[in-house]
ZATIGU-153855 format. One record per residue (C-alpha): residue number from 0; residue in three letters; x, y, z. Coordinates in pm, 1 decimal, decimal comma. Example, Ala and Ser with C-alpha at 12.3 -4.5 7.8 and 13.67 -1.06 7.14 Angstrom:
{site 0 "Ala" {1230,0 -450,0 780,0}}
{site 1 "Ser" {1367,0 -106,0 714,0}}
//
This chain:
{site 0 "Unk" {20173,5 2728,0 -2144,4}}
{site 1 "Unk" {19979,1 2752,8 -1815,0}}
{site 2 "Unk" {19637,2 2621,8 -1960,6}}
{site 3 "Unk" {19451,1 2700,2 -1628,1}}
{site 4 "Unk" {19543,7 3025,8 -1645,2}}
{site 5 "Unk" {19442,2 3131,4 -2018,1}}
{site 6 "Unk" {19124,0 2943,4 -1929,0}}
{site 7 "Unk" {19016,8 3181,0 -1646,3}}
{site 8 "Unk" {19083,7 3482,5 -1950,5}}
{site 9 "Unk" {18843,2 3319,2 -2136,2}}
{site 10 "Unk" {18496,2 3517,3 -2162,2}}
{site 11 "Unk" {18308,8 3239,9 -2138,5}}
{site 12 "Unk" {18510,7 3072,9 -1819,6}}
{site 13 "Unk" {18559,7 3450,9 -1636,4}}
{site 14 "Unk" {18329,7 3373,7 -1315,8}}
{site 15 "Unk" {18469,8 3017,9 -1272,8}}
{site 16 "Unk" {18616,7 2872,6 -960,9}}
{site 17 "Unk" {18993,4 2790,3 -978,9}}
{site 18 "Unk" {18893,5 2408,3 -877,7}}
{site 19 "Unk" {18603,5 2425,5 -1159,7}}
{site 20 "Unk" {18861,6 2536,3 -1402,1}}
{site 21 "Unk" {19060,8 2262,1 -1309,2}}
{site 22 "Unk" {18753,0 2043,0 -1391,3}}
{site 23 "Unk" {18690,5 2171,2 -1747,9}}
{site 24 "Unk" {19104,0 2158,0 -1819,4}}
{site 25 "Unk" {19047,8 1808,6 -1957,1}}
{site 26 "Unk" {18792,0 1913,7 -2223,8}}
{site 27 "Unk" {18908,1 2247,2 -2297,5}}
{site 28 "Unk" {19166,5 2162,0 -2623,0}}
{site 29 "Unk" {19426,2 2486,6 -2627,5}}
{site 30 "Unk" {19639,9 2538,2 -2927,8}}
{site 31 "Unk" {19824,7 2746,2 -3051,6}}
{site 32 "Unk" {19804,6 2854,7 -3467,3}}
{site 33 "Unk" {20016,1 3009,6 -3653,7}}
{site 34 "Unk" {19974,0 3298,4 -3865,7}}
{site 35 "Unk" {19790,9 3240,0 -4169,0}}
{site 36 "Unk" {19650,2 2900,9 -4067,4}}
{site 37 "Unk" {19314,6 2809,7 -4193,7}}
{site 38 "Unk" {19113,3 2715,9 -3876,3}}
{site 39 "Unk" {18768,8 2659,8 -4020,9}}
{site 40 "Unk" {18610,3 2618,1 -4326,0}}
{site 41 "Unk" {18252,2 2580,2 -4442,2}}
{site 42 "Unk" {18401,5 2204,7 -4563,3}}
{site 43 "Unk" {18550,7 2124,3 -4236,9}}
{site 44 "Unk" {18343,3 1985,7 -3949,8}}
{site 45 "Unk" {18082,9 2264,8 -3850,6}}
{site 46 "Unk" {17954,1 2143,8 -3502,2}}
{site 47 "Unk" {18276,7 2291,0 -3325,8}}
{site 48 "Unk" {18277,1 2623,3 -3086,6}}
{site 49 "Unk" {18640,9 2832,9 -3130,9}}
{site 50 "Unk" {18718,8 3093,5 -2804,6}}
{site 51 "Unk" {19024,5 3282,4 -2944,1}}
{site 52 "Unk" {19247,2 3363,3 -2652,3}}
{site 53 "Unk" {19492,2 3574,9 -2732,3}}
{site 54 "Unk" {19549,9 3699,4 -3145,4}}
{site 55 "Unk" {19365,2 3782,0 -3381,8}}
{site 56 "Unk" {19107,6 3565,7 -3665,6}}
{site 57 "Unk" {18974,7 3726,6 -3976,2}}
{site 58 "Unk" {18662,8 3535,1 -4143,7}}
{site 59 "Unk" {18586,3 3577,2 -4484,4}}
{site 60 "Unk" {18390,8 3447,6 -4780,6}}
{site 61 "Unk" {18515,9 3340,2 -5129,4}}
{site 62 "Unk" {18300,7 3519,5 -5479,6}}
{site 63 "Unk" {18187,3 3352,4 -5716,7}}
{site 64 "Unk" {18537,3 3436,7 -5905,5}}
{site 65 "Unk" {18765,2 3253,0 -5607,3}}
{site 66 "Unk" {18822,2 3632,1 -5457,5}}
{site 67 "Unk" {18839,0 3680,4 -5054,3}}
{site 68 "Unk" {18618,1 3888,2 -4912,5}}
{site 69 "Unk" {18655,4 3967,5 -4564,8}}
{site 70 "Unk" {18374,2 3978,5 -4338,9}}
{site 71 "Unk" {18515,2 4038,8 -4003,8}}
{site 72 "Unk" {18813,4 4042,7 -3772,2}}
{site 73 "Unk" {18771,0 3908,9 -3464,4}}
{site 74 "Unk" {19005,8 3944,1 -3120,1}}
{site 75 "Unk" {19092,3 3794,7 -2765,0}}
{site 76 "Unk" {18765,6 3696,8 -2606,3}}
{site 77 "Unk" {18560,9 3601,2 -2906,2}}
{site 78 "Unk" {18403,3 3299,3 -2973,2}}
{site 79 "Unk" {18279,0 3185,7 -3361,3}}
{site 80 "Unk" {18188,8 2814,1 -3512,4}}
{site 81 "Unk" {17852,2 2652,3 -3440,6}}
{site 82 "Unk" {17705,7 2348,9 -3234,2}}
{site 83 "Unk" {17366,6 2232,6 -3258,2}}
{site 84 "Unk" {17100,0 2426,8 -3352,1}}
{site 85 "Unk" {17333,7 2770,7 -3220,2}}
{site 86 "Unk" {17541,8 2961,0 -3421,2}}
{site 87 "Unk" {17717,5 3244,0 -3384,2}}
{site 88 "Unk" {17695,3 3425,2 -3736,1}}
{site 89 "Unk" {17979,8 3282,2 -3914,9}}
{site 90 "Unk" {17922,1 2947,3 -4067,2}}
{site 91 "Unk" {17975,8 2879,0 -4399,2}}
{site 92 "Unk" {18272,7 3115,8 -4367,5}}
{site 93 "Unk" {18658,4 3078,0 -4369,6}}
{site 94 "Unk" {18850,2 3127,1 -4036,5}}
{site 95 "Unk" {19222,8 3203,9 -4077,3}}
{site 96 "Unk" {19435,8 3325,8 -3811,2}}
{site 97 "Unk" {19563,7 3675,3 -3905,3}}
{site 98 "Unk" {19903,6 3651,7 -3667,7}}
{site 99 "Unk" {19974,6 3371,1 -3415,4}}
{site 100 "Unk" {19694,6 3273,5 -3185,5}}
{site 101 "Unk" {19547,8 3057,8 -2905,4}}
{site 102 "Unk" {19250,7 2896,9 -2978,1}}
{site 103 "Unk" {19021,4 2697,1 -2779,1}}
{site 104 "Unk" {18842,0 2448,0 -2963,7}}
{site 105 "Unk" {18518,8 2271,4 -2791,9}}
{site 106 "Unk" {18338,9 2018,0 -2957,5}}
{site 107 "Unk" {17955,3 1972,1 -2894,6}}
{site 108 "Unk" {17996,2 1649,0 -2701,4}}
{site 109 "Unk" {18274,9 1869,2 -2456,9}}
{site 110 "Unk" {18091,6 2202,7 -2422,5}}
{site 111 "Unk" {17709,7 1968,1 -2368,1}}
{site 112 "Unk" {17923,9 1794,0 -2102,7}}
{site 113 "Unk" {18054,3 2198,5 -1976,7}}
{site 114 "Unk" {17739,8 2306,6 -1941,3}}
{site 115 "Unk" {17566,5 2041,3 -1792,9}}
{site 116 "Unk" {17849,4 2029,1 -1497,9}}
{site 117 "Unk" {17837,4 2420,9 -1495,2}}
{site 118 "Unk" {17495,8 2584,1 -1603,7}}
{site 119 "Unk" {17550,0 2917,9 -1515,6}}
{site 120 "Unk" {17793,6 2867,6 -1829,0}}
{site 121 "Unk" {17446,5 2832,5 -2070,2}}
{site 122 "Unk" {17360,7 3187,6 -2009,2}}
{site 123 "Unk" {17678,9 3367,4 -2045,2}}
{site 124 "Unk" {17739,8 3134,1 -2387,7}}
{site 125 "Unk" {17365,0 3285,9 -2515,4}}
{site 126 "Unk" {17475,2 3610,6 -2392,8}}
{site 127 "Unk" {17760,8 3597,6 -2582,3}}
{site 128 "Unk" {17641,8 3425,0 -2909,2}}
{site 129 "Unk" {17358,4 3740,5 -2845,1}}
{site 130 "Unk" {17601,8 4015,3 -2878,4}}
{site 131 "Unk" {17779,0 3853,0 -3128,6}}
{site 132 "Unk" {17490,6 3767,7 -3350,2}}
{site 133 "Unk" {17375,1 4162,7 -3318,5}}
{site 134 "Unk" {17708,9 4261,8 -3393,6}}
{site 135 "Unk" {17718,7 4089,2 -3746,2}}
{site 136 "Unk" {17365,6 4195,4 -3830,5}}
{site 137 "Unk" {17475,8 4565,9 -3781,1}}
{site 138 "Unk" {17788,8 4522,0 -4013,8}}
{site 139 "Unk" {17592,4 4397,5 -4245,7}}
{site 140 "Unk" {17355,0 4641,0 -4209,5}}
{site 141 "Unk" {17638,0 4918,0 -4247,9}}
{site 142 "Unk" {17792,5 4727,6 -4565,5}}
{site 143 "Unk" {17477,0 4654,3 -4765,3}}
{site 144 "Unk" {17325,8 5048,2 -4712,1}}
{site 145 "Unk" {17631,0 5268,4 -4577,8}}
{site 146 "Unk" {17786,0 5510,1 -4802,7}}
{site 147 "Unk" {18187,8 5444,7 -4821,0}}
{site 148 "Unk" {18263,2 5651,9 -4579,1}}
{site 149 "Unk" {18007,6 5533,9 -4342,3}}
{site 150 "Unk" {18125,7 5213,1 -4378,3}}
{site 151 "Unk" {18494,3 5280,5 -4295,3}}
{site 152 "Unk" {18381,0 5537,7 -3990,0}}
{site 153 "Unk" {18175,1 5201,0 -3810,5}}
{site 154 "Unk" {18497,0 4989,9 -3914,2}}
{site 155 "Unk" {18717,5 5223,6 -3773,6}}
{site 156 "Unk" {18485,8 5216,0 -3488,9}}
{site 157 "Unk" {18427,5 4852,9 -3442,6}}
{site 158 "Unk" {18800,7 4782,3 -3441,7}}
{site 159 "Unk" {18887,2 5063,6 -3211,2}}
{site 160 "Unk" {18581,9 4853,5 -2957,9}}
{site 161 "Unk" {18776,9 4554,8 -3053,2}}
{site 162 "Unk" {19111,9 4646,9 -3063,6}}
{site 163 "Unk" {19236,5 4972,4 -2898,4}}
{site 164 "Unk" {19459,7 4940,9 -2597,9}}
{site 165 "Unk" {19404,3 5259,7 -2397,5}}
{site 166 "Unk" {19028,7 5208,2 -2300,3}}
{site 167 "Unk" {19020,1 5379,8 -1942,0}}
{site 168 "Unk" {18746,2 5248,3 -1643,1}}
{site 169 "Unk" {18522,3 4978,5 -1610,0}}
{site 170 "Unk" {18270,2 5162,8 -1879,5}}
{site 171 "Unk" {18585,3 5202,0 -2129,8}}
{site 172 "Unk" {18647,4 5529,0 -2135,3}}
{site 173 "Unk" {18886,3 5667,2 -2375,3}}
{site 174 "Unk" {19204,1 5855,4 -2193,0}}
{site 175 "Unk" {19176,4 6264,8 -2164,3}}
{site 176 "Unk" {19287,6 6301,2 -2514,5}}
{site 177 "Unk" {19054,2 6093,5 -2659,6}}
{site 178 "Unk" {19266,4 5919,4 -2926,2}}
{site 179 "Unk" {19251,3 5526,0 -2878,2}}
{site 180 "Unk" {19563,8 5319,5 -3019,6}}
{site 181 "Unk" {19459,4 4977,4 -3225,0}}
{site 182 "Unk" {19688,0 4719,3 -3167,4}}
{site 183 "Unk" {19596,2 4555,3 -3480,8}}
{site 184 "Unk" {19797,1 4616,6 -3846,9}}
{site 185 "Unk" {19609,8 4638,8 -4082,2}}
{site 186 "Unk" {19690,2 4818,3 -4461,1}}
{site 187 "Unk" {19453,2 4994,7 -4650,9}}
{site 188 "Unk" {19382,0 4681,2 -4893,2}}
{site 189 "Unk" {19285,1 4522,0 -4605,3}}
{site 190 "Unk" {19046,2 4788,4 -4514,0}}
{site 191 "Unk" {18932,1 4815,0 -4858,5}}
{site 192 "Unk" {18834,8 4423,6 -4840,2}}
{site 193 "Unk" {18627,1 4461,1 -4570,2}}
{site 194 "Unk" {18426,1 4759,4 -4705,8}}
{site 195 "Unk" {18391,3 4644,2 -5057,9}}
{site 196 "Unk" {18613,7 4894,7 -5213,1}}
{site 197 "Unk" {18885,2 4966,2 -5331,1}}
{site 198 "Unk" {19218,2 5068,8 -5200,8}}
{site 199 "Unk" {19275,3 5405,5 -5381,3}}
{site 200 "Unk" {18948,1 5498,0 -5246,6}}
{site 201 "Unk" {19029,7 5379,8 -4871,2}}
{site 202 "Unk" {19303,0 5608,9 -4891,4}}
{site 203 "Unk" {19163,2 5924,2 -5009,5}}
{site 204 "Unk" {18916,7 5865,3 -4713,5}}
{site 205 "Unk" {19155,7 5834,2 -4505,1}}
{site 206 "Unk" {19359,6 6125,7 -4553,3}}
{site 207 "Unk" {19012,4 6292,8 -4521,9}}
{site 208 "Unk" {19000,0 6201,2 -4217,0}}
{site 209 "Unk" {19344,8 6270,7 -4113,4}}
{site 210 "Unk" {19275,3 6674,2 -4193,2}}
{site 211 "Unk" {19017,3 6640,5 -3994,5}}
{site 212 "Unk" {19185,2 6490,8 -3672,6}}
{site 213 "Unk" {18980,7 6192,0 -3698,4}}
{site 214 "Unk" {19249,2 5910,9 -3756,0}}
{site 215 "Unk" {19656,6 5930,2 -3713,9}}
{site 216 "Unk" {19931,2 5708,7 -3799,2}}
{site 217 "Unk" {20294,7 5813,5 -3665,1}}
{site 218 "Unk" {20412,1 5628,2 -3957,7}}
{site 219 "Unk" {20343,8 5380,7 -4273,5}}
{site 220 "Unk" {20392,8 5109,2 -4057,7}}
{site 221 "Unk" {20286,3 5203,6 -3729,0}}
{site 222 "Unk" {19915,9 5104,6 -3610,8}}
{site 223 "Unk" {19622,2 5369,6 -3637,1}}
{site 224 "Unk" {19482,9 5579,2 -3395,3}}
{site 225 "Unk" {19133,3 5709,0 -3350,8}}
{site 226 "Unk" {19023,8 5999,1 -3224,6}}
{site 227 "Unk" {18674,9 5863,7 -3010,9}}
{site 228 "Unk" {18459,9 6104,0 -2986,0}}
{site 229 "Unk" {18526,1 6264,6 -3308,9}}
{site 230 "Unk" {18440,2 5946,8 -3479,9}}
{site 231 "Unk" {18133,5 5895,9 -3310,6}}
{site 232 "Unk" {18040,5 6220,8 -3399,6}}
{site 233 "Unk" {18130,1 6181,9 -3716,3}}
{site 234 "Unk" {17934,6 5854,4 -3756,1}}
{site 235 "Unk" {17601,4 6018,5 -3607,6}}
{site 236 "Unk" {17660,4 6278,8 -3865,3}}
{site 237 "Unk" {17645,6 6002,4 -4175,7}}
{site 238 "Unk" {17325,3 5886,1 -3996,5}}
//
């Protein structure tokens, strides 16, 4: 694995020098995990920062009766865990890796060190713990007051941000068609999960949208795809 490289596609590390990559290698712990790993927990050591490389890392919370409930998926470029008095929305959660991934795992004594060698790196870390603290206040915003629907439209829409492969341009763009390609799997349980529902509900949603063009699958097993600007209009329209 060519650390220096997956580095430099870290967010966090994007702007960085090749010699000041070569600088942080040291402190910069890259693993890989394997599918269905547990990489945090709210009894595991908080005051660590995850950057997930490449893959992809659901978090979730357990009821009161043991039962997952998953908060959020999370891709390539994302950061979650906590250090000092920052945090980036999901402590006291469970991390698990949802297929293979590679993680980079800085501990508050290595990232302090980071960012005292490199302090154009404390701005771009609160810009990103920012965007990703907004981000979970709006899905919980959508999941607490949303109708059903409205919550699997801004999933649907969230994961297509996240997730679809066909983004066109610097100002992501979908292509001429419009229809963006996830290149995540995920079932209708899954969904369901996420949304507080259940799945026979997900589905009759879904098919919903299917008649009207909003969301395709070329088969059971193939991954979604989303029709962008229908959705968004369709979102606006649940507003």
């Amino acid at each position: 694995m060519d650390k220096i490289k997956y580095l430099s596609r870290i967010q966090l590390f994007q702007e960085l020098e090749l010699e000041e990559l070569k600088q942080i290698e040291p402190v910069t712990p890259i693993r890989v995990v394997k599918k269905g790993t547990i990489i945090a927990s709210p009894h595991m050591d908080s005051k660590i920062l995850y950057l997930i490389k490449s893959g992809t890392v659901r978090l979730y919370k357990l009821s009161g009766s043991g039962k997952e409930l998953t908060l959020d998926l999370l891709g390539k470029g994302h950061v979650f865990g906590e250090f000092g008095s920052f945090t980036t929305g999901s402590e006291n959660m469970y991390a698990q890796a949802w297929e293979d991934c590679v993680i980079c795992k800085m501990e508050q004594p290595q990232l302090e060190q980071i960012l005292r060698e490199h302090p154009q790196l404390s701005l771009k870390l609160i810009e990103i713990i920012s965007n990703r603290l907004k981000e979970v206040e709006e899905l919980l915003e959508y999941m607490a007051y949303g109708s059903v629907r409205r919550r699997l439209l801004y999933l649907l829409r969230k994961m297509a941000e996240k997730f679809g492969t066909n983004w066109t341009g610097t100002d992501r763009r979908p292509d001429e068609d419009g229809w963006i390609q996830l290149d995540i799997s995920i079932t209708h349980q899954e969904l369901a999960a996420m949304m507080g529902s259940v799945r026979e509900t997900v589905t009759a949603l879904l098919n919903e949208l299917t008649k009207e063009h909003i969301v395709r699958r070329a088969g059971n097993r193939k991954p979604f795809q989303i029709h962008w600007p229908r959705l968004v209009h369709a979102l606006e329209s649940e507003e």
